[in-house]
C-alpha positions in Angstrom: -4.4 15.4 -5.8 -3.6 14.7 -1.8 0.0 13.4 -1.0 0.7 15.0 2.1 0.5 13.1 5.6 -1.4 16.3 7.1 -4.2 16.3 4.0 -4.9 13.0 4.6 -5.2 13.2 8.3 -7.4 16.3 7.7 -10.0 13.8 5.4 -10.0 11.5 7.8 -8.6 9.0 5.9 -5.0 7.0 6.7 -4.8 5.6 3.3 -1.5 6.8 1.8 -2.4 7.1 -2.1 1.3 5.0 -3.0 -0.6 2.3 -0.8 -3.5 1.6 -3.0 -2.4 -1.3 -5.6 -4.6 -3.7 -8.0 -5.4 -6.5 -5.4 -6.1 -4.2 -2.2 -8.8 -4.9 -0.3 -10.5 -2.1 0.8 -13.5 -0.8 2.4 -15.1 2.8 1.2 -15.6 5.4 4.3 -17.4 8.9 3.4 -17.8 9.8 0.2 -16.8 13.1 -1.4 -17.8 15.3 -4.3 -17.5 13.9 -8.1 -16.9 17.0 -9.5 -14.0 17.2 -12.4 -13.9 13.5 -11.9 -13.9 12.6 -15.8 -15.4 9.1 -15.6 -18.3 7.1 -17.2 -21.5 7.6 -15.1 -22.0 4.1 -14.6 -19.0 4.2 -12.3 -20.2 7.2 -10.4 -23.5 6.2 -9.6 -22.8 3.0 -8.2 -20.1 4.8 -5.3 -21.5 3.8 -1.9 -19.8 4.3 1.4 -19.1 1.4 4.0 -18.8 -1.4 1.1 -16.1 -3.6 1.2 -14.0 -4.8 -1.9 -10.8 -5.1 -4.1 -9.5 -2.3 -6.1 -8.9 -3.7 -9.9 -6.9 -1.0 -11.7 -6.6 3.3 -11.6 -6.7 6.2 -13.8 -4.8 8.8 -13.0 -5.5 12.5 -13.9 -9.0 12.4 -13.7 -9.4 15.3 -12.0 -7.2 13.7 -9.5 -6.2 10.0 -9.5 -8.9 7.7 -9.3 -9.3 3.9 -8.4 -11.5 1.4 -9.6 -13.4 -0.9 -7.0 -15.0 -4.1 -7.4 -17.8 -4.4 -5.0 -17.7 -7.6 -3.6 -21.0 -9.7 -4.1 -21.9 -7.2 -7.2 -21.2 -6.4 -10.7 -20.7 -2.9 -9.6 -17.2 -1.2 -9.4 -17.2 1.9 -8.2 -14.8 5.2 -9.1 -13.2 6.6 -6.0 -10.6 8.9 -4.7 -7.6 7.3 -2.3 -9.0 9.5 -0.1 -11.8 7.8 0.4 -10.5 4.6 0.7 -9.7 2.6 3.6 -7.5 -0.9 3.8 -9.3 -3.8 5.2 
């Protein structure tokens, strides 16, 4: 798992993993790998980048922590890394 201030500079992303809370809005930026992320498929293949929605809950340990994302105007919620997270 990231929690440095330099890792997450270095992923491009500015989202501090404390930040992200059930009820963020959020929009996805570039994706990474899936690997050792220990999660149903059906919330792995739905992962997009540049969607926009609310993150609904987390599980940590995963192979790092992971956050679930409700696409907005879909069914779909996506599994994702802070990392790739961004607020809105």
């Amino acid at each position: 798992m990231y929690t440095t201030r330099d890792t997450i500079e270095d992923r491009r992303s500015t989202m501090d993993c404390n930040a992200v809370k059930a009820g963020l809005r959020v929009k996805t930026i570039r994706l990474e790998g899936i690997e050792g992320m220990l999660i149903n498929p059906r919330h792995l293949t739905v992962r997009r980048e540049g969607v926009t929605g609310t993150v609904k809950e987390w599980a940590p340990g995963h192979g790092g922590d992971v956050w679930f994302v409700q696409h907005d105007n879909s069914e779909e919620i996506g599994a994702y890394c802070f990392t790739e997270l961004e607020p809105e």
